[in-house]
Backbone of each chain as ProteinMPNN parsed JSONL, in Angstrom:
{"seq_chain_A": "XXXXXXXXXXXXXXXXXXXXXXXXXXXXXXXXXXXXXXXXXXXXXXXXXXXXXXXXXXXXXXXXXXXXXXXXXXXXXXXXXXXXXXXXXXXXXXXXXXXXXXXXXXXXXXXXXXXXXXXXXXXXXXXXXXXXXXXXXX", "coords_chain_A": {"N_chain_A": [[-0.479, 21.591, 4.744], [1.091, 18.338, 5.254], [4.198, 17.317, 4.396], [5.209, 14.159, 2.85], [7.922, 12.089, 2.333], [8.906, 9.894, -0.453], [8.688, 6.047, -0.507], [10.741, 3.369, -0.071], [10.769, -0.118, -1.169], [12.165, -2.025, -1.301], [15.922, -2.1, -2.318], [16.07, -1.43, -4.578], [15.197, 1.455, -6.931], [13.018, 1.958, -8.21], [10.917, 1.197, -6.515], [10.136, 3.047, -5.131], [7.577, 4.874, -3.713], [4.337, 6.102, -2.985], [4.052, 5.863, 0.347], [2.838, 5.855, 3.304], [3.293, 6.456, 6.866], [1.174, 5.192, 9.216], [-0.546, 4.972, 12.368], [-2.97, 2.769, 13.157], [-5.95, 2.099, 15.653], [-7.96, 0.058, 17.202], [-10.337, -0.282, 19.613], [-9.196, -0.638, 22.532], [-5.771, -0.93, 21.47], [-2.982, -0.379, 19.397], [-1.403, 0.195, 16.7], [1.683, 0.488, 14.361], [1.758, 1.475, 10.769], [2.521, 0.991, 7.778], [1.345, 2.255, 4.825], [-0.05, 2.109, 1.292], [-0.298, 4.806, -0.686], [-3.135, 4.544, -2.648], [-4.567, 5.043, -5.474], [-5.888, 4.051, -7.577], [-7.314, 1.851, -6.206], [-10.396, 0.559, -5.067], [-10.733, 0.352, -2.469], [-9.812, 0.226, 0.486], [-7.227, -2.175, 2.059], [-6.757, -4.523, 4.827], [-3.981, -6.78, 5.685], [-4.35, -9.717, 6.91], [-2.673, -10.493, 9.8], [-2.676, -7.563, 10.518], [-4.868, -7.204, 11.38], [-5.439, -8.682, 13.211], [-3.232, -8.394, 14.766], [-4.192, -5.794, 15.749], [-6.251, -6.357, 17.584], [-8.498, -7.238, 16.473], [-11.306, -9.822, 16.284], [-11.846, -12.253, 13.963], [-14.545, -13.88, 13.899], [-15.648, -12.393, 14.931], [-16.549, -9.877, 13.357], [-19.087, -9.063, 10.951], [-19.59, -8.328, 8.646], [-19.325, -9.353, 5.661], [-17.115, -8.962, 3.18], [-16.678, -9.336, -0.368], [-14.324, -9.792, -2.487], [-12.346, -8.756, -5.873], [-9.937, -10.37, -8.023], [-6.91, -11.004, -7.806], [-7.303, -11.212, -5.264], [-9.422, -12.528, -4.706], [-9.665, -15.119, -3.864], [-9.075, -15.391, -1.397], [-11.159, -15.018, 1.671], [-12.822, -11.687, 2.886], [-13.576, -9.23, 5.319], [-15.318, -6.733, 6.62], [-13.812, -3.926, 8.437], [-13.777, -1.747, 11.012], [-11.626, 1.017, 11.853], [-9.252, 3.103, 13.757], [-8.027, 5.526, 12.024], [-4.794, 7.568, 12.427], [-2.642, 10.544, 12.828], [-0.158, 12.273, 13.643], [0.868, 14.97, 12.772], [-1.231, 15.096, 10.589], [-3.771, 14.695, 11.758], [-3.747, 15.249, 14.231], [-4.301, 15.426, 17.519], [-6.597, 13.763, 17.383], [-8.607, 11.096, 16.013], [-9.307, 9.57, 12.777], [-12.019, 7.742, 11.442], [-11.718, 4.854, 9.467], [-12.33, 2.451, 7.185], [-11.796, -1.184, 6.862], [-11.145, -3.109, 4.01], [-10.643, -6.267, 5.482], [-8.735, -8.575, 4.826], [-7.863, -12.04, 4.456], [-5.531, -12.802, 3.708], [-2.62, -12.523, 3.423], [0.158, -12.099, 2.105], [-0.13, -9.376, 1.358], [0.101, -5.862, 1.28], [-0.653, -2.943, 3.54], [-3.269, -0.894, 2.396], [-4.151, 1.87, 1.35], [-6.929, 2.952, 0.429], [-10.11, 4.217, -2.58], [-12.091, 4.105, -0.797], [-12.03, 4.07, 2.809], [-10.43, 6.094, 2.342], [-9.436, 8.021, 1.017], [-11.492, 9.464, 1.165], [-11.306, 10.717, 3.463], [-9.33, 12.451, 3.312], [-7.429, 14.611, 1.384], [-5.279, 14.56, -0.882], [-2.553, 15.273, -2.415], [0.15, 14.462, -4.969], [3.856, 14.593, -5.752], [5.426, 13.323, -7.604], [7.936, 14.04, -8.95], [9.243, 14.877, -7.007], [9.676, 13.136, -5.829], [8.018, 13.106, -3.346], [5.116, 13.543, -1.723], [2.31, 14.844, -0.455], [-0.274, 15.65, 2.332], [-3.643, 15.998, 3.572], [-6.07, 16.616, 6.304], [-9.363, 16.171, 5.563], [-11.276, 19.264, 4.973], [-13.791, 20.114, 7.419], [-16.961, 20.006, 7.11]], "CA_chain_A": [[-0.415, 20.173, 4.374], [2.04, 17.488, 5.531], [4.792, 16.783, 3.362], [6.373, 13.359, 2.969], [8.894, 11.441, 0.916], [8.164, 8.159, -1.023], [9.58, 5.162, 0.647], [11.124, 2.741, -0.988], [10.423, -1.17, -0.353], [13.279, -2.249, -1.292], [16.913, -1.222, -2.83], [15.367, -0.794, -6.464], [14.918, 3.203, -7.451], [11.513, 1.638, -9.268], [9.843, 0.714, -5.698], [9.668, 4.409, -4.824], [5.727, 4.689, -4.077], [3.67, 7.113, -1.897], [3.509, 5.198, 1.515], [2.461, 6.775, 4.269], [2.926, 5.595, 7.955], [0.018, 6.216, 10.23], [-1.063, 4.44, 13.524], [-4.113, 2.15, 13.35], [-6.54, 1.838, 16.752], [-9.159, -0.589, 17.636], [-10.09, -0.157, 20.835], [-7.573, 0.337, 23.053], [-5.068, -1.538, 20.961], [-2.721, 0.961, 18.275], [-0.641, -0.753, 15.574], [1.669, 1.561, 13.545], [1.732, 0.873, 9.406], [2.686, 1.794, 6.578], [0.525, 2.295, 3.916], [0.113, 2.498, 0.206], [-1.513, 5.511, -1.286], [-3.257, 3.932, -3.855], [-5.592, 5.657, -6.119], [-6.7, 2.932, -8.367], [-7.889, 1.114, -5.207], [-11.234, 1.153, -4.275], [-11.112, -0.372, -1.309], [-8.707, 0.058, 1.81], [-7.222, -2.986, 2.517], [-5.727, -4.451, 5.844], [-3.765, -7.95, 5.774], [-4.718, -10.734, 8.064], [-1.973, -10.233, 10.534], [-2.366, -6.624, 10.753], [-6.065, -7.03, 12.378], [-5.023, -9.618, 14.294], [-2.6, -7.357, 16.277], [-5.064, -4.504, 16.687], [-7.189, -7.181, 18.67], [-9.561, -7.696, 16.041], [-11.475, -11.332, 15.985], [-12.604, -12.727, 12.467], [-15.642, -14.224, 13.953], [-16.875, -10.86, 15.644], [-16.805, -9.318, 12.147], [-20.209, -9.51, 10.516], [-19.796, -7.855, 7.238], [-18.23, -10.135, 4.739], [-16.657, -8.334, 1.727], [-16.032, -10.191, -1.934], [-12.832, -8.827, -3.456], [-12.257, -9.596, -6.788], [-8.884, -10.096, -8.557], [-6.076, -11.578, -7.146], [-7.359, -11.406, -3.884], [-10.599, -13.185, -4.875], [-9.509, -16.359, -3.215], [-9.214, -15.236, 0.194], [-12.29, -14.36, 2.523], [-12.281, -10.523, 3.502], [-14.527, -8.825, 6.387], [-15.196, -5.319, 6.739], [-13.184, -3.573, 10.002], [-13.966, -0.416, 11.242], [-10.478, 1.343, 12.402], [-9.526, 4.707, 13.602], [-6.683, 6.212, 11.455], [-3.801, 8.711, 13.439], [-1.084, 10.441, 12.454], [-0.129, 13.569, 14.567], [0.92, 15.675, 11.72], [-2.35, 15.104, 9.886], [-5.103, 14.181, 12.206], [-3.746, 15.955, 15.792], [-4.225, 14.475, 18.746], [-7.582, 12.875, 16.895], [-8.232, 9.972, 15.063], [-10.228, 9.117, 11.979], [-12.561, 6.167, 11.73], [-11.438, 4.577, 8.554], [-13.148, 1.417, 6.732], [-10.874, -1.306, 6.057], [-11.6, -4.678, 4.155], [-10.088, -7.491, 5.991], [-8.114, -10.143, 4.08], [-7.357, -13.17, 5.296], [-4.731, -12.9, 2.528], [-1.38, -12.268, 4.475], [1.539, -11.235, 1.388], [-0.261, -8.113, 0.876], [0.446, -4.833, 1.699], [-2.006, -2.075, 3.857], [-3.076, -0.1, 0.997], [-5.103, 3.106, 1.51], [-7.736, 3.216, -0.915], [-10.913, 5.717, -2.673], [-13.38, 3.95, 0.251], [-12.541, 5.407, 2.822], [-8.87, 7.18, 3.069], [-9.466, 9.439, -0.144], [-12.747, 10.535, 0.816], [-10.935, 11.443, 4.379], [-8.01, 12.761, 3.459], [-7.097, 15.24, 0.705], [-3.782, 13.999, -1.264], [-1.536, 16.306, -3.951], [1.582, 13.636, -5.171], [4.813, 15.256, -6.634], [6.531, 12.301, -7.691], [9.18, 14.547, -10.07], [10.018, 15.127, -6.134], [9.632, 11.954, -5.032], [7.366, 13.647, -2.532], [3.611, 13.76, -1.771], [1.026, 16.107, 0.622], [-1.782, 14.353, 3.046], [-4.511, 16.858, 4.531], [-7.352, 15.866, 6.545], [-10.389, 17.07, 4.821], [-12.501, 20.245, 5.633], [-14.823, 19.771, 8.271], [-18.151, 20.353, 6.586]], "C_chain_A": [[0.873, 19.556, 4.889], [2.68, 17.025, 4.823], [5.383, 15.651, 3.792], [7.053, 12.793, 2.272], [8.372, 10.065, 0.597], [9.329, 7.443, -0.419], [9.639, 4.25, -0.342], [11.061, 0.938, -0.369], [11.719, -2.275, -0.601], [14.698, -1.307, -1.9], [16.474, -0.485, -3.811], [14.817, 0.655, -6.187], [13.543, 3.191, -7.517], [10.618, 1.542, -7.616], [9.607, 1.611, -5.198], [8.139, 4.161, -4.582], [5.404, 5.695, -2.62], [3.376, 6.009, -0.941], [3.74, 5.838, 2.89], [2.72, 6.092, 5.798], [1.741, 6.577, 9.071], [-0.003, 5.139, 11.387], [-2.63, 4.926, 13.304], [-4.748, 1.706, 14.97], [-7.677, 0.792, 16.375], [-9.398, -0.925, 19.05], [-9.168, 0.393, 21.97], [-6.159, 0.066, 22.381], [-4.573, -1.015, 19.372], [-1.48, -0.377, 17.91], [0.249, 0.848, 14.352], [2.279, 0.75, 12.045], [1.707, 1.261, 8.544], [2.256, 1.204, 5.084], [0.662, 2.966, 2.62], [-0.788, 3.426, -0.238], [-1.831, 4.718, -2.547], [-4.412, 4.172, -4.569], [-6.652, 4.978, -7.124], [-7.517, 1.71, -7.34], [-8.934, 1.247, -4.845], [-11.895, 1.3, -2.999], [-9.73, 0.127, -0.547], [-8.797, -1.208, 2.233], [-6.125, -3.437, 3.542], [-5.308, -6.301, 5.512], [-4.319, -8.579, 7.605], [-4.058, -10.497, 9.49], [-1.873, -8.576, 11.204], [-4.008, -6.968, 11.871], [-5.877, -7.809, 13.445], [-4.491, -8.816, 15.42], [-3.163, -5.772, 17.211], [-6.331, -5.36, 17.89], [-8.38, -7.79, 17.769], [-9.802, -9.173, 16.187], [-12.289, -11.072, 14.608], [-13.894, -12.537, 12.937], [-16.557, -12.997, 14.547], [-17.274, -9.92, 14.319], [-17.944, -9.783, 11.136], [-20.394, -9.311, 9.542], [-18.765, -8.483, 5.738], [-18.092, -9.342, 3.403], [-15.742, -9.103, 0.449], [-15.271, -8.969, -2.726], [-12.549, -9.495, -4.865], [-10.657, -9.694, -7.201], [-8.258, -11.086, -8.079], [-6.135, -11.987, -5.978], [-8.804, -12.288, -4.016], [-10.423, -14.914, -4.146], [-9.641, -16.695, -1.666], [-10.431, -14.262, 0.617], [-12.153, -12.734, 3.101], [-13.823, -9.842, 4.292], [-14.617, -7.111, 6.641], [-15.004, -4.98, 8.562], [-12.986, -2.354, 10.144], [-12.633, -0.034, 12.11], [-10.451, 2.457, 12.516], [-7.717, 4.99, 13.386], [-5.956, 7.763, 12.521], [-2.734, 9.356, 13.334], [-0.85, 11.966, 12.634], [0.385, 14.93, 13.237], [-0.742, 16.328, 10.996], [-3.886, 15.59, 10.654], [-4.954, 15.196, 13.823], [-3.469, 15.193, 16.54], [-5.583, 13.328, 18.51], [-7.469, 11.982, 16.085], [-9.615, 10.346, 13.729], [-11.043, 8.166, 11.952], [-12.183, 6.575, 9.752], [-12.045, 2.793, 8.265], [-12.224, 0.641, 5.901], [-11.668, -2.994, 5.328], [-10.729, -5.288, 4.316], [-9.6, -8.407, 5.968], [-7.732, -11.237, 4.885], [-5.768, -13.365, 4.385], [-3.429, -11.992, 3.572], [-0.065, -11.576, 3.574], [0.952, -10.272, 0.911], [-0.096, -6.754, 1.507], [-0.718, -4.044, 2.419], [-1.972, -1.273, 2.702], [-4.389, 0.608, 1.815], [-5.954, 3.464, 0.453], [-8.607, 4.075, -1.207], [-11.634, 5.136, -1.271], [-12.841, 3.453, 1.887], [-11.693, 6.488, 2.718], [-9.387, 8.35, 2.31], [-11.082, 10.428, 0.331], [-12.735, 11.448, 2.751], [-10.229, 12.771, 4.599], [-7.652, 13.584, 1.663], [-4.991, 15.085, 0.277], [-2.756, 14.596, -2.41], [0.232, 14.913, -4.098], [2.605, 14.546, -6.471], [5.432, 14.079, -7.191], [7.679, 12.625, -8.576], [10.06, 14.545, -8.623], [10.118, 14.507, -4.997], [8.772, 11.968, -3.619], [5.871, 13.833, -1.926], [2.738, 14.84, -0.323], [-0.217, 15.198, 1.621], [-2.281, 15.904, 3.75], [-5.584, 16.702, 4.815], [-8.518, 16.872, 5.438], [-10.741, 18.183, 5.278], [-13.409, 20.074, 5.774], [-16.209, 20.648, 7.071], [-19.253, 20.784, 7.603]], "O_chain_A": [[1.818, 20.342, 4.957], [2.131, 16.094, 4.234], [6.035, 15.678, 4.836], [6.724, 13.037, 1.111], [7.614, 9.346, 1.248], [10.414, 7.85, -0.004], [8.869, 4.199, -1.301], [11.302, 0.749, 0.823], [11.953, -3.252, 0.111], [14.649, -0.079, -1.962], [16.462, 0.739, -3.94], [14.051, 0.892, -5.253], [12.844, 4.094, -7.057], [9.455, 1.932, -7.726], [8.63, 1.425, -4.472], [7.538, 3.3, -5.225], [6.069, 5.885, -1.602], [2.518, 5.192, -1.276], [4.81, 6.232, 3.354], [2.218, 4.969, 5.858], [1.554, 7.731, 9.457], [0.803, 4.246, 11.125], [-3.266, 5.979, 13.252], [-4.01, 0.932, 15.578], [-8.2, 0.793, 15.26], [-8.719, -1.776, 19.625], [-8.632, 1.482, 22.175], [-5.289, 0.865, 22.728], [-5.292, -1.102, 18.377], [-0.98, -1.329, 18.51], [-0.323, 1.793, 13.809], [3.008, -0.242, 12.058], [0.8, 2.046, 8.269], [2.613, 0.209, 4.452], [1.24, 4.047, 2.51], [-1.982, 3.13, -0.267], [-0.98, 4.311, -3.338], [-5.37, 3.455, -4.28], [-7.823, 5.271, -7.366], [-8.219, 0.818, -7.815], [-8.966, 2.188, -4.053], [-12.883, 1.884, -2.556], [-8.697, 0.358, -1.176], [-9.842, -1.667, 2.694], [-4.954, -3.07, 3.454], [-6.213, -7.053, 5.15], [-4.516, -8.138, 8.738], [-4.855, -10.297, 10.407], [-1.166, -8.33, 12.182], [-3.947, -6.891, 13.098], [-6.213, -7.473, 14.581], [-4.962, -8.587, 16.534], [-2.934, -5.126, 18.234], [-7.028, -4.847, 18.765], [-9.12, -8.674, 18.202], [-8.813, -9.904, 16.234], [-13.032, -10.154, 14.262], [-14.521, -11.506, 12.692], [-17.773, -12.808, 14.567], [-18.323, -9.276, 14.351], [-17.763, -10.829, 10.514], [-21.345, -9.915, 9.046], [-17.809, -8.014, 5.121], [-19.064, -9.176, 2.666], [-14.536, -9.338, 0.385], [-15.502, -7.879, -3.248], [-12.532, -10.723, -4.953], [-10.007, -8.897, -6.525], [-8.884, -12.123, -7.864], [-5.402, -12.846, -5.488], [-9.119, -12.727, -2.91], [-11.386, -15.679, -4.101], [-10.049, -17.65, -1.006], [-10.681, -13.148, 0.156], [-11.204, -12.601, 3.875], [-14.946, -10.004, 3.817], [-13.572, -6.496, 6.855], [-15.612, -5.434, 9.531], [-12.106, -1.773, 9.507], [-12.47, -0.733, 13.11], [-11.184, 3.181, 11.844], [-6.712, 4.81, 14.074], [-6.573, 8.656, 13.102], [-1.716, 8.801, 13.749], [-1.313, 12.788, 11.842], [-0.358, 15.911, 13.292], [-1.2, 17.469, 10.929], [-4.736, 16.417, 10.326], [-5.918, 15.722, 14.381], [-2.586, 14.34, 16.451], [-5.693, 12.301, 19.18], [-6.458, 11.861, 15.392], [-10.548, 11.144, 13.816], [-10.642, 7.375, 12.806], [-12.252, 7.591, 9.061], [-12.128, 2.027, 9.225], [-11.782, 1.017, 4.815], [-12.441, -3.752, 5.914], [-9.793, -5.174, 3.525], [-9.761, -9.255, 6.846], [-7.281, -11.107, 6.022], [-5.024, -14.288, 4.718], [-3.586, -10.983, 4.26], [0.65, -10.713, 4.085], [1.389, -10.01, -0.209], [-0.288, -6.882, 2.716], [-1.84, -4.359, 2.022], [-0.95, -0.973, 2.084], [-5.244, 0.13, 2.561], [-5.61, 4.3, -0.382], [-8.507, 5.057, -0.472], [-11.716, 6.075, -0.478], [-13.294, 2.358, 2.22], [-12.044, 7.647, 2.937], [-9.709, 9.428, 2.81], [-11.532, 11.52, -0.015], [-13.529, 12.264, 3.218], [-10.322, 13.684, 5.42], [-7.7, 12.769, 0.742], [-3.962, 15.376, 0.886], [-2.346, 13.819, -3.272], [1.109, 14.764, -3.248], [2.282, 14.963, -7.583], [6.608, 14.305, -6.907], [8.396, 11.711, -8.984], [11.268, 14.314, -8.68], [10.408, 14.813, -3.84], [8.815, 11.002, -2.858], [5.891, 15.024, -1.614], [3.263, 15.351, 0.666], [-0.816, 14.169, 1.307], [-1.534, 16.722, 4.287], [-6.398, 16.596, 3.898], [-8.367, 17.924, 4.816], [-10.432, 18.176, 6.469], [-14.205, 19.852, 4.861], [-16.114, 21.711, 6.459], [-20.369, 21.116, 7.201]]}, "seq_chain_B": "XXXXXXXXXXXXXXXXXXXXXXXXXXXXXXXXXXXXXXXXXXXXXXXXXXXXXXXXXXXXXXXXXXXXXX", "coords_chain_B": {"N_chain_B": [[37.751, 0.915, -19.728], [36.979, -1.959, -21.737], [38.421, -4.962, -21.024], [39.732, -7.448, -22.571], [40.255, -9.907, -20.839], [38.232, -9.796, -18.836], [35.936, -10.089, -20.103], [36.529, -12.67, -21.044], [36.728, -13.559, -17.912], [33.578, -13.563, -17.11], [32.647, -14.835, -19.184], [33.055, -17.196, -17.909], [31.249, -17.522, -16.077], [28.334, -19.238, -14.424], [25.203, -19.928, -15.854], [23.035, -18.7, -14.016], [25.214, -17.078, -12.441], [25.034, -15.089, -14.578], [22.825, -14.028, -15.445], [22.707, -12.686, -13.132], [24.972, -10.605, -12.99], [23.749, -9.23, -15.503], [21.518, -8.105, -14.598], [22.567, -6.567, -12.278], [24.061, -4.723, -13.914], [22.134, -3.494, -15.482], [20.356, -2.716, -13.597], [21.85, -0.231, -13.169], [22.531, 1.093, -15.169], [19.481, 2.271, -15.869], [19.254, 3.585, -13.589], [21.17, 5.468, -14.408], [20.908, 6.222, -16.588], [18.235, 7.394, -16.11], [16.13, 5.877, -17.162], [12.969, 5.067, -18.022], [11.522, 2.438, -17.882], [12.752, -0.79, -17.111], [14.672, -3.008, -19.201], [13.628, -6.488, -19.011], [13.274, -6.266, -15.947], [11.041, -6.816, -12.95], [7.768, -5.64, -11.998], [5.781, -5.056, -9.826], [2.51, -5.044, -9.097], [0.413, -3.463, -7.253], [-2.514, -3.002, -6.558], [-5.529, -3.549, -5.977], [-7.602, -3.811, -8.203], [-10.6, -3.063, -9.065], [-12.762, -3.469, -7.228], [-15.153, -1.881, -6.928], [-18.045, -2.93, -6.047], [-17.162, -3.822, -4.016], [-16.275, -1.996, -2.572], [-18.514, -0.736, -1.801], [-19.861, -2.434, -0.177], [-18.7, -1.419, 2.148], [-18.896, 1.11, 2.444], [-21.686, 1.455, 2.859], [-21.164, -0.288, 5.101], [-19.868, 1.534, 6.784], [-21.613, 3.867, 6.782], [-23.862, 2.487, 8.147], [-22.668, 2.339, 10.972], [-22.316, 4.937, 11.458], [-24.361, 5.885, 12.076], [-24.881, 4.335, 14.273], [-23.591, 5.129, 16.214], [-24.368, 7.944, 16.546]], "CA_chain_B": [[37.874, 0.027, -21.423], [36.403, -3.309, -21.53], [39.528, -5.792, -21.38], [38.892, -9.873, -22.686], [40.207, -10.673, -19.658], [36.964, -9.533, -17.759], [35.163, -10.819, -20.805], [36.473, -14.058, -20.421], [36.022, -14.509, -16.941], [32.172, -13.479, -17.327], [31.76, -16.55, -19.967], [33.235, -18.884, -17.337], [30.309, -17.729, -14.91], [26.899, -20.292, -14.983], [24.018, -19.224, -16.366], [22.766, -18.131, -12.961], [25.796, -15.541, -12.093], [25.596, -14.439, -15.906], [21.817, -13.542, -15.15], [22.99, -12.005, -11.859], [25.534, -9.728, -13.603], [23.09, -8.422, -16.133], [20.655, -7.468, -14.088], [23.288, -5.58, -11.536], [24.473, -3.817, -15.067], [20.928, -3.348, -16.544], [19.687, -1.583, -12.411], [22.981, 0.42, -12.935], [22.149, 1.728, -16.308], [18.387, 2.423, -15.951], [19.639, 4.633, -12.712], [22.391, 6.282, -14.831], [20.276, 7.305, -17.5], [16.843, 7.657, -15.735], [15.032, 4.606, -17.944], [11.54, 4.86, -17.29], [10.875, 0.836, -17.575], [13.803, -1.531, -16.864], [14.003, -3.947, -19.541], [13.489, -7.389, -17.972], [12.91, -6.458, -14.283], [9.506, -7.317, -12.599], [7.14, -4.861, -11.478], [4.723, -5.303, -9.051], [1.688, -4.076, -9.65], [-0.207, -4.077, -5.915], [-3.334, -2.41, -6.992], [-6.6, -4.79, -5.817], [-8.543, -3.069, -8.55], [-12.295, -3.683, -9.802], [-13.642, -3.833, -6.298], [-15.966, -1.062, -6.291], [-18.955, -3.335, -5.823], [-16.667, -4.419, -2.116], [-16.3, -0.402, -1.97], [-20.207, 0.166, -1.604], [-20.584, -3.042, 0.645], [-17.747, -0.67, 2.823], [-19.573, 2.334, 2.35], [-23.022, 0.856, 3.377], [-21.218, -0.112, 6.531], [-19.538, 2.822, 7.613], [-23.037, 4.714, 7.383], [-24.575, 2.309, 9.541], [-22.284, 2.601, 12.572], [-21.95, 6.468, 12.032], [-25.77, 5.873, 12.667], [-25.489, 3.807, 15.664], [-22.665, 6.262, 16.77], [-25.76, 8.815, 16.979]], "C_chain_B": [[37.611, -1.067, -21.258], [37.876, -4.309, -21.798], [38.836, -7.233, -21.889], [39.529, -10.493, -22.019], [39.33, -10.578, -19.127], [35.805, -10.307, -18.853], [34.84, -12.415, -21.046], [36.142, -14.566, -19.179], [34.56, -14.549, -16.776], [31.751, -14.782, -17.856], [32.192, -17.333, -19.268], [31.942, -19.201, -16.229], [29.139, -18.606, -15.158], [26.058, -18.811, -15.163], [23.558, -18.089, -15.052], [23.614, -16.448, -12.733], [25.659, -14.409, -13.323], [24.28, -13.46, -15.91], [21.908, -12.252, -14.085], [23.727, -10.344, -12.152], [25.048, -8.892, -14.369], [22.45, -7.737, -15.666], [21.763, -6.183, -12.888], [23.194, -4.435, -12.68], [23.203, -3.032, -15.082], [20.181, -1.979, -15.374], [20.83, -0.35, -12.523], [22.765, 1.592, -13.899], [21.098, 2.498, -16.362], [18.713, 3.813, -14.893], [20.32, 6.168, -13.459], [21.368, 7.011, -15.428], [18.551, 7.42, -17.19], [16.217, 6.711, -17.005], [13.971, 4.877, -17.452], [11.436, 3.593, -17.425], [12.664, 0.609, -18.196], [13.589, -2.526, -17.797], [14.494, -5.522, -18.63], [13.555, -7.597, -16.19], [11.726, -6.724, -14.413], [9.281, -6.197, -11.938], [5.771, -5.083, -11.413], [3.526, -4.848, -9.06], [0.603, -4.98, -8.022], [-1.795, -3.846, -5.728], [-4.308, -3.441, -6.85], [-7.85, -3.938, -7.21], [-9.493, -3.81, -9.162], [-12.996, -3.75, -8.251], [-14.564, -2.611, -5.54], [-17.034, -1.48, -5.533], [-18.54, -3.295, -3.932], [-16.781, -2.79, -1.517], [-17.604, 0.164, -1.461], [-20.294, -1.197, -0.465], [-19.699, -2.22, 2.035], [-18.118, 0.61, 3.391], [-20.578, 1.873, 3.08], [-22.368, 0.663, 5.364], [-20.55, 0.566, 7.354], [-20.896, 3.355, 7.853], [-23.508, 3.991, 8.56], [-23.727, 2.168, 10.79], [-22.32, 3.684, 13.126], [-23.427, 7.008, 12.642], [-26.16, 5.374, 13.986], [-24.663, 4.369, 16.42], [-23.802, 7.611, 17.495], [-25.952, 8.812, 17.929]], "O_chain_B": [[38.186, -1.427, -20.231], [38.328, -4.271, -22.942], [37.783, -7.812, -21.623], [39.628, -11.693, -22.276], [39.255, -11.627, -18.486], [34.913, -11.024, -18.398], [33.825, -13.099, -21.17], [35.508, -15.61, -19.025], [34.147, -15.595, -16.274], [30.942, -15.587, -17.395], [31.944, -18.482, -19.633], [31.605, -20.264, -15.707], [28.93, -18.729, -16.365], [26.11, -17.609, -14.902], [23.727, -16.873, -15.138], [23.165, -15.303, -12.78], [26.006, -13.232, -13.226], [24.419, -12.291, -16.27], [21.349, -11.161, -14.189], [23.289, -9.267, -11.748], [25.52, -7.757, -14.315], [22.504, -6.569, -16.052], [21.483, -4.984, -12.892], [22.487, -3.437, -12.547], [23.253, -1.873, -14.671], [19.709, -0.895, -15.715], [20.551, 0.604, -11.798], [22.798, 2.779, -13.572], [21.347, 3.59, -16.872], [18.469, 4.948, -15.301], [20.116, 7.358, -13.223], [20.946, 8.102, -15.046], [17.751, 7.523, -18.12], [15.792, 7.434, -17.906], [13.966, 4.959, -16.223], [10.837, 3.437, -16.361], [13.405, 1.185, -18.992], [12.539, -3.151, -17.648], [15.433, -5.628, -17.84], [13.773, -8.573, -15.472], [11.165, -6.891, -15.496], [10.185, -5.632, -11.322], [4.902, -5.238, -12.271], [3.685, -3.63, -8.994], [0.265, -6.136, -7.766], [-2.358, -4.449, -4.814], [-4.088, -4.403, -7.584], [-8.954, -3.567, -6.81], [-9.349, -4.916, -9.683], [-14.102, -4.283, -8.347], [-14.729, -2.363, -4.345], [-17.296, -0.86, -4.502], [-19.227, -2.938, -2.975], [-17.209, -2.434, -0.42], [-17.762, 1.229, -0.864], [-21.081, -0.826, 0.406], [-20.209, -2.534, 3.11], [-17.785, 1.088, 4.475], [-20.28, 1.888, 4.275], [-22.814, 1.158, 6.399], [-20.55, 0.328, 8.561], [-21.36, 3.333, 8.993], [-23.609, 4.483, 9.684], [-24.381, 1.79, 11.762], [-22.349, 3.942, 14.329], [-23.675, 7.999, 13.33], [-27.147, 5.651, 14.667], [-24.922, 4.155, 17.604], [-23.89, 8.003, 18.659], [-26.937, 9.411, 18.362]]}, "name": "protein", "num_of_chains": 2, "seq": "XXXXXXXXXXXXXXXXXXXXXXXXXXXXXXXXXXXXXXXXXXXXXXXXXXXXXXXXXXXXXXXXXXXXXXXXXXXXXXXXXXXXXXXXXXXXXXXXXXXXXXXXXXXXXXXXXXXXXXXXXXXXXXXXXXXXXXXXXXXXXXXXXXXXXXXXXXXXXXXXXXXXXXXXXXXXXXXXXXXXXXXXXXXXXXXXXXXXXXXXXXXXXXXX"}
């Protein structure tokens, strides 16, 4: 397994949090980003600006996804991406399923649909520390 | 040792720096003695949760590409 440390988003001790950086593809076009493990999430979500720079267009995106909560205001699209992160994945990628916000102050967050059901995750946080391992091939 | 010279100049600060000062103290403290919750900081809570329903319209369309991937 791949060990890494929690990253902190700002000075504060408290913003500690499992975030992971990986490099996002679409097409030929790689974006690298750092992401929230986030277990209460059920969704993987990418901000507006992040699809933008992998090349994505809105209007080519056909699968509209209703978010509820906080994010319930802004339009979100489902965007097929392929997750990368040489430690984890190799020289291969993942295809990972993100929904699409148009919603811009939010963070990439790695959620159960699809990271967790990629990616096998153990968190130490006594050691500020966490584990990522792709799954076993079935 | 706390002098009331430092005490006094504190009460000459505005409201603002007096806020400013506590909170330095209060992140200083919480560190010192491992606090699990800070009182009066903010914490973010980033968590989009309840959107399983968006999780199955997510699901639904991963299958069908891994189908037209075929």
């Amino acid at each position: 397994m791949a060990r890494f440390p929690y990253i902190a988003a700002n000075n504060l001790p408290t913003s500690l949090m499992s975030r992971l950086p990986m490099v996002l593809s679409v097409g030929g076009r790689s974006v690298e980003v750092t992401g929230l493990l986030d277990t209460g999430a059920a969704v993987s979500m990418l901000p507006y600006r992040v699809g933008l720079a992998l090349g994505a267009v809105w209007e080519d995106q056909s699968v509209p996804v209703s978010l509820v909560g906080s994010l319930e205001q802004f339009e979100a699209r489902a965007l097929m991406v392929i997750g990368s992160h040489p430690q984890i994945t190799g020289n291969s990628g993942v295809q990972l399923v993100f929904a699409w916000t148009q919603a811009e102050n939010v963070p990439v967050i790695f959620g159960q649909m699809n990271f967790f059901f990629e990616f096998d995750v153990c968190f130490y946080r006594s050691q500020s520390a966490f584990e990522v391992n792709a799954k076993a091939s079935t | 040792m706390l002098s009331e010279n430092l005490i006094h100049e504190l009460r000459k600060l505005n409201r603002a720096d007096k806020l400013r000062v506590m909170q330095v103290l209060v992140t200083e403290l919480a560190v010192e003695e491992d606090t699990l919750l800070m009182p009066g900081a903010t914490y973010e809570l980033l968590t989009p949760y309840g959107n399983e329903a968006a999780a199955q319209v997510l699901a639904e369309f991963l299958e069908s590409s891994k189908k037209e991937d075929q």
